[in-house]
C-alpha positions in Angstrom: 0.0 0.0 0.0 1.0 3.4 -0.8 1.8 6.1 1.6 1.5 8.7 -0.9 -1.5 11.2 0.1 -3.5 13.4 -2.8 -5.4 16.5 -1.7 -8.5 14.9 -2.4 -8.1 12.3 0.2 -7.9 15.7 2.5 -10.9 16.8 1.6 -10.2 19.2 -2.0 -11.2 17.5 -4.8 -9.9 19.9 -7.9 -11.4 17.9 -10.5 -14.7 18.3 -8.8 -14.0 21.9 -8.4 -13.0 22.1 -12.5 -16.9 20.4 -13.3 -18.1 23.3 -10.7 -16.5 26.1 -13.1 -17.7 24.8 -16.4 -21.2 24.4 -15.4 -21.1 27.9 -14.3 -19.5 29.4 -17.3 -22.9 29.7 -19.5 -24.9 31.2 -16.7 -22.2 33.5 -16.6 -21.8 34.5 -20.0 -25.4 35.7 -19.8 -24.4 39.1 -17.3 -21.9 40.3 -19.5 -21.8 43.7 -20.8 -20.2 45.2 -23.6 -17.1 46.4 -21.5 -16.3 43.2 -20.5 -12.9 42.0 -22.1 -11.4 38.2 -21.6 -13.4 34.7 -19.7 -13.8 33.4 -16.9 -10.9 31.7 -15.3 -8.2 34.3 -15.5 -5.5 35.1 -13.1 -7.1 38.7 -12.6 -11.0 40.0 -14.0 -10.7 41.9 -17.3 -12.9 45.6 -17.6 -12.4 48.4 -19.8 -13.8 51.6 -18.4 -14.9 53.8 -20.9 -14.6 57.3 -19.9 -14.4 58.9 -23.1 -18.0 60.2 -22.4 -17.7 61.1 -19.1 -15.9 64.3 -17.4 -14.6 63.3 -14.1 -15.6 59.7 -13.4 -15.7 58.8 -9.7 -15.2 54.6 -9.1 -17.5 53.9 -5.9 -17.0 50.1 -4.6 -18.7 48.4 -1.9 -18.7 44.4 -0.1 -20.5 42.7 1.9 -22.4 39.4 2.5 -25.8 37.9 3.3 -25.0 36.9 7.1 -26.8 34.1 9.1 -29.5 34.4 6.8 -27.2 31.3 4.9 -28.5 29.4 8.0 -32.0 29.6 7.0 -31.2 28.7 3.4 -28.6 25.9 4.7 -32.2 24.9 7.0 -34.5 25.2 3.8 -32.6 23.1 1.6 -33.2 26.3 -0.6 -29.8 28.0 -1.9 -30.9 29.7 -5.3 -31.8 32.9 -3.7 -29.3 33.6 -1.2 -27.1 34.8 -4.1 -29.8 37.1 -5.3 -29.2 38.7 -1.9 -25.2 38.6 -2.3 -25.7 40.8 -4.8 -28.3 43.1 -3.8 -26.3 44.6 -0.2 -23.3 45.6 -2.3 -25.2 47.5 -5.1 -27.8 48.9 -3.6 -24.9 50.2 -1.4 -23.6 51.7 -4.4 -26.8 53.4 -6.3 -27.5 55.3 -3.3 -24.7 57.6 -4.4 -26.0 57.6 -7.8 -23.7 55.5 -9.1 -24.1 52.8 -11.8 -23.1 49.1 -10.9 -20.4 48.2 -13.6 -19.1 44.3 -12.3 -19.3 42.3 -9.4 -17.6 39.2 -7.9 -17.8 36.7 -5.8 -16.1 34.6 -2.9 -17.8 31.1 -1.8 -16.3 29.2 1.0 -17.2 25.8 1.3 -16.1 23.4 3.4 -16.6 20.4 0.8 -18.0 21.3 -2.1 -21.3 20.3 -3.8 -21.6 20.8 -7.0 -25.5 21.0 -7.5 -25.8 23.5 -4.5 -22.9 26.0 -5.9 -24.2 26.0 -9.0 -28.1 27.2 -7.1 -25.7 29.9 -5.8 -24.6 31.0 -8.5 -27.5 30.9 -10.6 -28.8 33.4 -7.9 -25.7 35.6 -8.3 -26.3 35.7 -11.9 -30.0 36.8 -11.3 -29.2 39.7 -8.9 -27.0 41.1 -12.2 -29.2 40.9 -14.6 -31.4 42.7 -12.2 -29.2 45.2 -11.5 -27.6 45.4 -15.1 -23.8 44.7 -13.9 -21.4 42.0 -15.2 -20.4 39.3 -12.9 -16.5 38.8 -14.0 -15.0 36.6 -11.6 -15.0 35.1 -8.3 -13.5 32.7 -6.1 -14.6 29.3 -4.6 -12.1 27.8 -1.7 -13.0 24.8 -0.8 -11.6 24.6 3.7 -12.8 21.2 5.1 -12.0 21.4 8.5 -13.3 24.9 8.4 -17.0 24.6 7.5 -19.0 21.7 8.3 -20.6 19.5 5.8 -23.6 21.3 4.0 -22.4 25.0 5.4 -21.2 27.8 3.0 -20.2 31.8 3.5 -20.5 34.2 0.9 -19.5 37.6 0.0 -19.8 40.2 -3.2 -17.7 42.8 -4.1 -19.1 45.8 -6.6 -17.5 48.2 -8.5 -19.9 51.5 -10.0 -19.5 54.3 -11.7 -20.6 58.3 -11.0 -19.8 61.7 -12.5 -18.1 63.8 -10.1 -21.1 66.2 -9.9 -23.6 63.9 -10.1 -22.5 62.1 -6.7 -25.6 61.6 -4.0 -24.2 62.6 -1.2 -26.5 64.4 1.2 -25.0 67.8 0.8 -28.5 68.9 -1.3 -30.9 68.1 1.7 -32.9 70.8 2.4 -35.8 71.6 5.6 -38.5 71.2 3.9 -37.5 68.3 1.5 -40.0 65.3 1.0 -38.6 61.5 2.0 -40.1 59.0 -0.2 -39.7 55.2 1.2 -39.6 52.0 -1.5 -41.4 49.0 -0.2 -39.0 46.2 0.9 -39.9 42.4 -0.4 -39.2 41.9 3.6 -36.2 41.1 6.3 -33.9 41.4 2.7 -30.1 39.8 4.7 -30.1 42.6 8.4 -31.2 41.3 11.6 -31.5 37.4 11.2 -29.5 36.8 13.9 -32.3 38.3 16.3 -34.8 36.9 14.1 -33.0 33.0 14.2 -33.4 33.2 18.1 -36.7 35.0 18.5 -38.5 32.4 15.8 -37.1 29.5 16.3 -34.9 29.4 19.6 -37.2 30.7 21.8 -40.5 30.9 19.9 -39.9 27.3 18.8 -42.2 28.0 15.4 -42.0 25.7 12.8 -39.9 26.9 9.0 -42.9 25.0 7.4 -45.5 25.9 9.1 -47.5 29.0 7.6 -48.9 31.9 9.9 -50.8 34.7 10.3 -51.2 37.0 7.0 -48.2 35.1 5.4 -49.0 33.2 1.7 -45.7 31.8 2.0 -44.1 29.5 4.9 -42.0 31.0 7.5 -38.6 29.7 6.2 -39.8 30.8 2.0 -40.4 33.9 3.9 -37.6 34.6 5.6 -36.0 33.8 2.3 -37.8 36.5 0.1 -34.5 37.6 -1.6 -33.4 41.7 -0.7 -35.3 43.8 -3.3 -32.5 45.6 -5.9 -33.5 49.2 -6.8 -30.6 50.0 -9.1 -32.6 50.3 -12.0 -35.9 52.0 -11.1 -33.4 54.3 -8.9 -31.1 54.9 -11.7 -34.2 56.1 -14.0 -35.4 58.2 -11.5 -31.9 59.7 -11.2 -31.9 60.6 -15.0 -34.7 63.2 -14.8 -35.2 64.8 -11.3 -32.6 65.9 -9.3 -32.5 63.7 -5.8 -31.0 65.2 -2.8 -30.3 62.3 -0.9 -31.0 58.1 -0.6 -30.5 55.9 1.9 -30.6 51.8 1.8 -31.9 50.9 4.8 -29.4 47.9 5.8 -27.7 46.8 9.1 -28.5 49.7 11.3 -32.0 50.2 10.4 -34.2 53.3 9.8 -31.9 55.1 13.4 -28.4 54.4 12.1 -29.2 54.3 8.2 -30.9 58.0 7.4 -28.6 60.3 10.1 -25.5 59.0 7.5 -26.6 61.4 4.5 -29.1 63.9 6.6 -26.7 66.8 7.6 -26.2 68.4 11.1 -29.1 71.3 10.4 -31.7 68.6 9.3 -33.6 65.9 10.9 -35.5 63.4 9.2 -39.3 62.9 10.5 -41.2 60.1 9.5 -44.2 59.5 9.6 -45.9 55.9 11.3 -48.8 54.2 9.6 -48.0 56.1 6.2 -46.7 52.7 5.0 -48.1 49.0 5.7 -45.5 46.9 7.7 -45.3 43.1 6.6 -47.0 40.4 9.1 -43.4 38.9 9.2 -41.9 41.9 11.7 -45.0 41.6 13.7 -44.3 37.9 14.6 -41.1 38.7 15.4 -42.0 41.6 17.6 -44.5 39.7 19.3 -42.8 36.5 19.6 -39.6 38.0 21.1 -41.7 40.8 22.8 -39.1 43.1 21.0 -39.5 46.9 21.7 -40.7 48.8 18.9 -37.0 51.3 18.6 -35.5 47.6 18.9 -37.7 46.8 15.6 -37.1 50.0 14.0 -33.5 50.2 14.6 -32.4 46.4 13.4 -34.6 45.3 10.9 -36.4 47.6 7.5 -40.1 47.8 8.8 -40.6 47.2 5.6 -39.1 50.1 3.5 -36.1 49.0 1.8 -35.0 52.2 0.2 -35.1 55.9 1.0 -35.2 58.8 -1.4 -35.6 62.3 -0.2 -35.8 64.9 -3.1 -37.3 68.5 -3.3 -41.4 69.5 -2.3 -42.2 70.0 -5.9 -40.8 67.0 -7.3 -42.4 64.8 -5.2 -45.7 63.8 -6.9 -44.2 63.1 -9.8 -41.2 60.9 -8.9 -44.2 59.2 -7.0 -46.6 58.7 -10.1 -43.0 57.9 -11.3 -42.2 55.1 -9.4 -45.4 53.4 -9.2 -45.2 52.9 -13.0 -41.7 51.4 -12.2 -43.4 49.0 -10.0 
């Protein structure tokens, strides 16, 4: 007997990982855009940035990932939305500022890696670009046994966008008297499942199948409502009314979200019952007998997006938007 040991007797099986990348490489093919230059499997992500139209481009990036909310997909047996979310933190991150998402990747960390789920992971990745019109050009899967156990996975995104100089959203417009406009979330989107794991299921002890009170879906399909991407609808708004300020209303909530743009002269009032709040951050209220700031300042009531623009626009950006959908 041999005592010669391969890397897949450790755990890494390369050839497997190979199969991985050329199922992937047609749904991939399918986000690119025109700047795009090179395939998939490079050393380093190839994009031309064409600034011959532009004055004075500013490059705005962002990352992040989608949190413990990979537990309820991991609990679900459901993985083809969590990269929908993957993509949606980093650019709505970067719209706020006006900016267009150009290219996005990836990082997957598995610790043994199954083919059939990556590929639902990626096929979610691929969705949140077409939805918000950027290429995906490259990513990286590392495969740790040891690390992760069997059947759990991390994720995180990284975007790159593009704004003119004077175009940049940056708060500085806000004016007393301004209008905010909220954008309905599709619900928790990937902030606060850490306090929503325990309340629901640790000390609630509801069932993920079960379905409850003013929910069409199950618990677990509805804590797994992918995060709604505004880029588009944002970015045609953007194109013919000046916007004075937007806010994504991630980790942080509606407390530590909107004081980031509003300056030191302004404070933002909202107003409650103006907007209906899903039956999902009532259970969890109620089920963890959560305060109401507690609510308001982890989770999005509700409102995923946040646009505050001038009195006299504000009609029509909302006749505007409700044609958008």
């Amino acid at each position: 007997m041999s005592g010669k040991i391969i890397y897949k007797e450790v755990g890494v099986d390369i050839d497997q990982a190979n199969s991985f990348i050329e199922r992937i490489k047609p749904l991939i093919k399918t986000t690119a855009r025109r700047e795009v230059r090179g395939n998939i499997g490079g050393f380093g992500a190839l994009f031309r940035l064409n600034i011959a139209e532009m004055h004075s481009p500013l490059l705005v990036s962002s990352t992040d990932g989608v949190g413990t909310k990979l537990k309820i997909a991991q609990m679900m047996g459901k993985h083809d939305t969590v990269g929908v979310d993957l993509v949606a933190m980093s650019v709505n991150d970067v719209v706020v500022q006006g900016a267009e998402p150009l290219f996005f990747l990836d990082y997957l960390a598995v610790g043994k890696l199954e083919v059939d789920t990556s590929v639902q992971i990626v096929e979610g990745i691929v969705q949140g670009c077409l939805d918000a019109g950027c290429a995906l050009i490259g990513g990286e899967t590392a495969e740790m046994p040891g690390f992760y156990p069997p059947g759990e996975y991390d994720l995180a995104g990284f975007c790159v966008g593009v704004v003119e100089q004077e175009e940049l959203i940056d708060g500085s417009d806000i004016r007393v008297g301004d209008r905010i406009i909220g954008i309905a979330s599709s619900g928790l989107h990937s902030n606060g499942f850490s306090l929503a794991r325990h309340v629901l299921f640790e000390k609630g002890r509801l069932d993920a199948h079960a379905h409850y009170e003013g929910m069409e879906l199950s618990l677990g399909m509805e804590l797994l409502k992918p995060t709604r991407i505004y880029v588009k609808p944002v970015l045609n708004i953007i194109k013919n009314f000046p916007i004075h300020g937007i806010v994504h209303i991630t980790g942080g909530g509606f407390f530590d979200n909107i004081p980031r743009i509003v300056p030191n002269l302004c404070q933002a009032v909202l107003q409650r019952g103006s907007w209906p709040i899903p039956p999902i951050f009532g259970l969890i209220q109620k089920t963890g007998e959560v305060e109401e700031a507690e609510m308001f300042r982890v989770f999005n009531m509700g409102i995923g997006m946040i646009l505050i623009v001038a009195e006299t626009d504000e009609r029509e950006i909302l006749e505007r938007m409700e044609k958008l959908g």
